[in-house]
C-alpha positions, 0 to 999 in steps of 0.5 A, spaced: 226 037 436 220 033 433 220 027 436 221 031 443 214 033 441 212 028 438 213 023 445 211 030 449 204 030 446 203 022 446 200 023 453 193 025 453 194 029 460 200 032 457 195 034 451 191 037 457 196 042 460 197 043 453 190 046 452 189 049 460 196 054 459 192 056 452 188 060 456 190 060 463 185 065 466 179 060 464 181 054 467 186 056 474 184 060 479 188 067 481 196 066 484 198 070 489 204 071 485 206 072 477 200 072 473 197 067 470 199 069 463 205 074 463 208 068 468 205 062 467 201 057 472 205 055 477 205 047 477 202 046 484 195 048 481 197 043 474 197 038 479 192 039 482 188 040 476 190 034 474 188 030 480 195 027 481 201 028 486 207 033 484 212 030 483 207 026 477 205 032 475 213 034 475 214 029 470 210 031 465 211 038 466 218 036 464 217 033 459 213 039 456 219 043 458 225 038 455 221 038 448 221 046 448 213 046 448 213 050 455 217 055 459 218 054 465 220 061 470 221 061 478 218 065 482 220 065 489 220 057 491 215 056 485 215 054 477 211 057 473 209 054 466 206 057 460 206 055 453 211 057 447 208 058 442 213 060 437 215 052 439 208 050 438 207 053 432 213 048 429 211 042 431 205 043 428 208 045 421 213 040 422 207 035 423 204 038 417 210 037 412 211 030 414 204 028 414 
């Protein structure tokens, strides 16, 4: 698990989605479907925000799913992401105990 993480948040855009989702009402705009924190952001505007094409931002979001840092939800034909904290939360104790 940790070096999931590890490579997971070696990327600065990866850092980025990270950041975003932890509060995601003040860097995406309302979804018509699933709410933004309940549900998550859906990955077409993380692509967006990011500048880059959705299949780049899939394979950064996946990544992040893989090392259990978001939790993906489908909503209709969409993927939803948000933060696991509890995850998140390890890998920083984890980091800690082993600097």
């Amino acid at each position: 698990m940790m070096i999931d993480g590890l490579k997971a948040i070696s990327n600065e855009r990866r850092l980025e989605i990270l950041a975003w989702l932890k509060d995601p009402r003040a860097h995406f705009r309302e979804q018509m479907w699933g709410d933004l924190v309940d549900d998550g952001v859906c990955g077409l505007f993380i692509a967006e925000k990011l500048g880059v094409s959705q299949p780049t931002a899939s394979q950064h979001l996946n990544l992040l799913v893989n090392a259990n840092l978001l939790i993906p939800k489908r909503i209709k034909q969409w993927t939803f992401y948000r933060r696991n904290e509890e995850a998140i939360g390890h890998l920083k104790r984890a980091i800690a105990d082993d600097l």
